[in-house]
N, C-alpha and C positions, 0 to 999 in steps of 0.2 A: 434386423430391427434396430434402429438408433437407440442410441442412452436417453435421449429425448423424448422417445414413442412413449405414448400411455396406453394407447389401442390401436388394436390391429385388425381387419376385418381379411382374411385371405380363403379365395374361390369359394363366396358363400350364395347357398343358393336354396331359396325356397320355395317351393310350389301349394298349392291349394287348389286338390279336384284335379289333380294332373296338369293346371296352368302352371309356368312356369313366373313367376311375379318377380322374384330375385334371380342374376343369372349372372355367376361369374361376379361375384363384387369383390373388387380387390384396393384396398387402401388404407391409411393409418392416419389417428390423430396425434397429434404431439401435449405433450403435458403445459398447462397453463397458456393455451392458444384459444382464440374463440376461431373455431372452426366453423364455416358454415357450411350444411346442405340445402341445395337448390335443385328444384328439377319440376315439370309440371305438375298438374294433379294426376296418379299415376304411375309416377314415375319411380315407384320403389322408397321414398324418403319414410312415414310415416311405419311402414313393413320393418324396414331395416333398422329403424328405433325400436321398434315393438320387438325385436331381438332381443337386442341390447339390455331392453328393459325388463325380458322374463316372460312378457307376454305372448309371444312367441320361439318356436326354438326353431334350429336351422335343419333342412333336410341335408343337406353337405358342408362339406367346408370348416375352417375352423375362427375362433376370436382368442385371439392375446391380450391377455389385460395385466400391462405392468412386467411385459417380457416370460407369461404364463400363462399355458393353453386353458382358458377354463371353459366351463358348463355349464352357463344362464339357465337354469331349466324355471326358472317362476321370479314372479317381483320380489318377494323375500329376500332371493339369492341375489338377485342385482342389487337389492339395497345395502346387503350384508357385506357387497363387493366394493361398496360409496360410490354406486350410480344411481343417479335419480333426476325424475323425469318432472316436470310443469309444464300441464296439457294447457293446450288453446282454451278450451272449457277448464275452468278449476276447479281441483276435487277438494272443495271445504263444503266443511258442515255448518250453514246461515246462521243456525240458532244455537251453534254452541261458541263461546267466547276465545279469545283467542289462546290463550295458555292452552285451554281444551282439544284444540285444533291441532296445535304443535304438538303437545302430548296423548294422544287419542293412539288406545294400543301400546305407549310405552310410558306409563306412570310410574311415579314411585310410591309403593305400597309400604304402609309397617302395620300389622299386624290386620290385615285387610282393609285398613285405611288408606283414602290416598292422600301423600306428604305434598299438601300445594307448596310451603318454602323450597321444599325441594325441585317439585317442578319449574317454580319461577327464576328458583336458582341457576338452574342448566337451561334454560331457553334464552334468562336472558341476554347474555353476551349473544348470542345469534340475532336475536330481533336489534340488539345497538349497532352489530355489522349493516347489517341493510338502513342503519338510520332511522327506524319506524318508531318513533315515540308516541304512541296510544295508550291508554290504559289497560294491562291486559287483561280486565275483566269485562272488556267493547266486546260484544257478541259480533260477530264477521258481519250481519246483514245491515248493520251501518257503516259498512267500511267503502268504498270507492274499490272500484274496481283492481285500480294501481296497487292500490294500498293491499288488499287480498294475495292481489300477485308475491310483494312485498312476504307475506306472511308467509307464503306458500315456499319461498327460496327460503325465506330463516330456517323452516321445517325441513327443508332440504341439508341443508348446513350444518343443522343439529343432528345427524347422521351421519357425523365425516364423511360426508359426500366429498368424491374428486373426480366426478365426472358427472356434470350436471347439464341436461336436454332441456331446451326452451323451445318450447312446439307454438309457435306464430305469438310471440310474447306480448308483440304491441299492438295485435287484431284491436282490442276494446281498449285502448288507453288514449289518452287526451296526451296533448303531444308532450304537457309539462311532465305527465306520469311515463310519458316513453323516454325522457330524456332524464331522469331519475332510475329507471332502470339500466341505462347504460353505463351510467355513471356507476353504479351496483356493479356493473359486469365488470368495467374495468378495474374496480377495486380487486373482486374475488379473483380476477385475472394474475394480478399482481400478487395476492398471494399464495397461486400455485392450483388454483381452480379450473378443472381444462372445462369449456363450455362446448358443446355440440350444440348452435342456432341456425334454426327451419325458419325461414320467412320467404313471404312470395315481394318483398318490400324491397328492391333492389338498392333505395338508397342507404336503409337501414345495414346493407349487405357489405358497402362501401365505408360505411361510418364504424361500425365496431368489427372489421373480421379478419382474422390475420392472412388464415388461407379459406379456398371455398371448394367443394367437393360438386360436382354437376354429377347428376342421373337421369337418366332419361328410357324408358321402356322397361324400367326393372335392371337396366345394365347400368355400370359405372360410364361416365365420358372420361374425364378428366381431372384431375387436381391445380388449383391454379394458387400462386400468392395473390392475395389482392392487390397489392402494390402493382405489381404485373398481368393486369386485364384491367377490363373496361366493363361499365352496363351491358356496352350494346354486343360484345363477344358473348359473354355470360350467358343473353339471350338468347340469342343464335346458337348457341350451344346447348342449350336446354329445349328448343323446340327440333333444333337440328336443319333449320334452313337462316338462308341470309332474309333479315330484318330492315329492309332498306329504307320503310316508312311505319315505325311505329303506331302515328300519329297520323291521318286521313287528314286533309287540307280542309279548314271550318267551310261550312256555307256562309256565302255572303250575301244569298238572294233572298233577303228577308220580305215577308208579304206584313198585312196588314195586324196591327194589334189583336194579340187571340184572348190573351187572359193577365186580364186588371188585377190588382191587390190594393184596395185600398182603406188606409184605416183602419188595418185588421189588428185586434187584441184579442189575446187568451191567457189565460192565468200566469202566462210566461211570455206571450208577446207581447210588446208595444209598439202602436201604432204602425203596423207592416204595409211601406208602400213601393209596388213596382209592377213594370208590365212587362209582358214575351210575346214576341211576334211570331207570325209564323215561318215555322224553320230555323228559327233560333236556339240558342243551346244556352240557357242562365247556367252560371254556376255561384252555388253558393259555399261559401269558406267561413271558415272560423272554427275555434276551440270545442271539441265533448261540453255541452251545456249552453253553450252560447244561442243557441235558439233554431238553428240551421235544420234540424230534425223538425223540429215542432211548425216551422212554417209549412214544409212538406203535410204534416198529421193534420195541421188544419185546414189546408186547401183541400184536401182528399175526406175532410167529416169526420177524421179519427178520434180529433179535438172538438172541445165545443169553444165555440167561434160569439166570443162578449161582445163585440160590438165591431164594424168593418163592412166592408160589401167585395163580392167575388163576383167580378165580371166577365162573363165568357161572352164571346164575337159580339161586343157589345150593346150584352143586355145583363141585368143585375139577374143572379142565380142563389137561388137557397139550398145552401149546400150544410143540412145540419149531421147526417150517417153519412158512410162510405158509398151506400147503394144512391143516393142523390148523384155521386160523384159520376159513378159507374154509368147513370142513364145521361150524366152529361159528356161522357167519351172521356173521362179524365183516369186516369191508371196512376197505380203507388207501387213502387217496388220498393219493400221497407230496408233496412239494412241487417235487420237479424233475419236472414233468407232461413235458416233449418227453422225458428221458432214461428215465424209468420209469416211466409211466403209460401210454403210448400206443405203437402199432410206424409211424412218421413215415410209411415206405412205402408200409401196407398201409391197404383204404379203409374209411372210418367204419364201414361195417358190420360188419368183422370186427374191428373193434377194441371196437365196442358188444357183441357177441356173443361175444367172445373167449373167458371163463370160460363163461358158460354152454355152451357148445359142449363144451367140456373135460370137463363134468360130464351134458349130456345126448345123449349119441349110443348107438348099440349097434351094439357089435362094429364102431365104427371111422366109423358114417356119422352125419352131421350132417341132423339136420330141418331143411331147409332153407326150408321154409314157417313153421314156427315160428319159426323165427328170423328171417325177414323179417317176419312179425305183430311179436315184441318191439322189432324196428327202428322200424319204422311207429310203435309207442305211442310209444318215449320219443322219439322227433324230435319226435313233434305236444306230445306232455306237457311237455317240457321249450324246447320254442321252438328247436330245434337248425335254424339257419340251413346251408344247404345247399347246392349244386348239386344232388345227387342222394346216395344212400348209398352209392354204388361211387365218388365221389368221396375220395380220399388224404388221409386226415386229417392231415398237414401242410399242406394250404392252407389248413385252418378258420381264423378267428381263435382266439385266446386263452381268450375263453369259451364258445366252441362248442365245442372240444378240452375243456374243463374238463367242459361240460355232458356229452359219451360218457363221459368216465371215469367220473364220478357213475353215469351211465344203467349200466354195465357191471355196475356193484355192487348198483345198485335192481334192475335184473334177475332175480338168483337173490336177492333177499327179504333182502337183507342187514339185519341187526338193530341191529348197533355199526357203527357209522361210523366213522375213527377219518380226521380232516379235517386235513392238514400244508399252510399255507399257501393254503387251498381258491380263495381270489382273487387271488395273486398272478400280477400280469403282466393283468389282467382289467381292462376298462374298464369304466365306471360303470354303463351302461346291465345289460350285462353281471352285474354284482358284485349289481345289485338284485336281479335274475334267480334267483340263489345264495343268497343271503339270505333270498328270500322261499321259496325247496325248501327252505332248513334248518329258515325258521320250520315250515312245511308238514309236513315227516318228523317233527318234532316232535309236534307234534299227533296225527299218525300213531302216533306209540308207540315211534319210533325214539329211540335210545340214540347221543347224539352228540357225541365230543372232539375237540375244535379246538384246533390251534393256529397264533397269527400273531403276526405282526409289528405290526399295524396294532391299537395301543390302545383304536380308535372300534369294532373292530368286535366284540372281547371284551366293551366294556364294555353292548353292546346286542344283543348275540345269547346273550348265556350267562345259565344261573341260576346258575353258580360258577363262582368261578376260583382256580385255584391257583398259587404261584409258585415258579418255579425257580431256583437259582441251583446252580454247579457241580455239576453232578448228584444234588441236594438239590433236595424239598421247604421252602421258607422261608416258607412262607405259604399262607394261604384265606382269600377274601372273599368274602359273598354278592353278589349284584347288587344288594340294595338297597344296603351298607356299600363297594362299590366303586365308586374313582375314579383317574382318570389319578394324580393326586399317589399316592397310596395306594398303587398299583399300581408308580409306578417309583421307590417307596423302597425296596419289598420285592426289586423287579429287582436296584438296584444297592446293596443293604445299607445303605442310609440309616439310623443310628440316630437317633431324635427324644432331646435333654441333653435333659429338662423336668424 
């Protein structure tokens, strides 16, 4: 082990039910490094944290922490160890305020009172490390997302934490709030904060990570510097085959105008106008808030729709609930897929079949043979990994959860797509998977608006894009005229003096 190692993970291996999940993990991180791990969904990253973190223990093998064998047996003991973990989902309590939040569990008592000076005392230099200037009497459920994040790492901090887990940091942040978190990592980096970061965000992987760790089937692949690899090895290495087309060639055989926008306002849009043709792929760009969500919720009925007309194969449509949308072929895939896409409980099949069910029974019964035929197509068509279809689509991964939602809405022949973050939280092998149905419905005749976060995938999936800002229109670019620069002057109102 180096004088540099902080953790060591050697022949670690865990099983559940006689599967083998972990198999043979063998690797180290170095102290004040941002280490990344990367591997599909699957692939052991999430398990071998939950180690780490107490939450699980190992069937074999052992962990060095600090050049000493120890024994994670529960989260206590990891904390106790200054490991600590900030899940994708954040474990803060909305209604209690922030002092309460960083202190919950370890107050300072005198004579069964709790000493708030004392409390504020000891948290505050954490919360001025992350730069969070709020009052700490803001209850959490006015705070921004970032910002929570923000709170969640000071609590970590105030636990002489030295080895701190970021489980997909920047899923829900607005790009100003991910670039404020980096700037955090790199601070804590610098003073001796080893970081272990999970992202399926390859460029995020590029931008903060010193070395990256790939997994793939529950095995170790490899250990690489960053400096010394690339996106597209990383990839390849994670899925485990060669990546030779990312990105499906756009359709260029555009048909006739399918769906108008014109004039549309809602409490947060103004004046929304544009059209999609058939076979076309819009993408829409811009900032968490900028309105890019909401155009989506009001085309789909989510929203209610102040004044505007929606025209489909040119005729005006009243589209005021989501079931208008649905009898007009129009589909929303929202971007929070576990809160409103799918029912966590209930098993892939009736989450595949859900609408159509809704729409094809008589007098109350369900064809039950039909709807096991539409199950059968889109598992085989769309590669949906499985146990079986009476399996709980909470245990799918990420893009097999994404791929039912999709399959739910190709089902009853949906015509507009209307795509909210269609890959987020998806790993790579995964995202190709997604990419190559959109190129594919395209071609198909399908009418489809996206939008994301991630600039690589607007700039090569779309034949237009439009940009938003404040619930404004500020912009259109073809695909041939767009480019990242281009795209996030219009995001963040760049004027060019020339």
């Amino acid at each position: 082990m180096s004088s540099t190692t902080i953790l060591e993970f050697k022949k670690v291996y865990k099983r559940f039910s006689g599967v083998t999940v972990l198999n043979d993990i063998n690797f180290s991180v170095n102290k004040g490094e941002v280490h990344c791990i990367v591997g599909e969904n699957g692939a052991g990253k999430s398990t071998l944290m939950k180690i780490l973190s107490g939450v699980y223990s190992i069937d074999e093998g052992e962990i060095y922490l600090e050049n000493k064998k120890v024994l994670i047996s529960s989260p206590f003991i990891a904390k106790n160890m200054g490991i600590a973990t900030v899940h994708q989902e954040l474990n803060v309590i909305e209604n209690l305020n922030i002092e309460e939040n960083m202190t919950l569990g370890r107050e300072f008592h005198k004579a069964g009172f709790i000493q708030r000076k004392g409390n504020i005392s000891r948290i505050k230099r954490y919360l001025d490390e992350v730069e969070l200037n709020i009052p700490i009497n803001t209850k959490l459920k006015f705070l921004s997302t970032g910002q929570k994040q923000m709170i969640t790492i000071a609590k970590a901090l105030s636990m002489e934490t030295k080895i701190l887990i970021l489980d997909e940091p920047t899923a829900a942040l607005s790009e100003v709030e991910a670039d404020n978190l980096f700037k955090r990592i790199r601070e804590l980096k610098a003073k001796g904060v080893t970081i272990i970061y999970i992202s399926h965000r390859m460029k995020e992987i590029f931008d903060i990570g010193d070395r990256v760790t790939i997994l793939k089937d529950g095995s170790y692949v490899c250990t690489k510097d960053i400096k010394d690899t690339n996106q597209i090895e990383l990839a390849e290495k994670m899925v485990g085959r060669e990546l030779k087309t990312v990105f499906p060639p756009v359709n260029t055989k555009l048909g006739e105008t399918v769906l108008e926008v014109k004039n549309l306002s809602t409490d947060k849009l103004h004046n929304i106008n544009f059209k999609v043709r058939k076979g076309e792929v819009l993408g829409i760009s811009g900032i968490v808030g900028s309105g890019r969500t909401e155009v989506l919720r009001a085309v789909f009925g989510a929203d209610k729709i102040i004044q505007g007309e929606i025209i489909l194969n040119g005729k005006k449509v009243k589209i005021s609930n989501p079931t208008n949308s649905i009898n007009n072929k129009i589909a929303f895939i929202p971007e929070d897929r576990r809160k409103q896409a799918i029912i966590k409980v209930m098993p892939v099949r009736d989450n595949l079949v859900l609408i159509f069910n809704k729409f094809n029974h008589f007098f109350g019964f369900i064809n039950k043979r039909k709807a096991d035929v539409i199950v059968e197509k889109y598992v085989n068509d769309l590669s949906i990994k499985l146990a079986s279809p009476t399996q709980k689509i909470q245990y799918l991964s990420g893009g097999n959860q994404q791929k039912v939602v999709l399959s739910k809405w190709l089902c009853i022949d949906s015509e507009v797509l209307l795509l909210d973050e269609p890959t987020q939280g998806v790993d790579i092998g995964a995202k190709q998977d997604i990419y190559q149905l959109i190129s594919q419905l395209a071609l198909d005749g399908k009418t489809i608006i996206i939008v994301s976060s991630e600039m690589v995938e607007l700039l090569n999936l779309c034949n237009t894009l439009i940009i938003m800002r404040n619930g404004k229109i500020v912009g259109g670019l073809s695909a041939d005229e767009a480019n990242e620069e281009l795209i996030i002057k219009a995001v963040m109102g760049v004027v060019n003096n020339e």
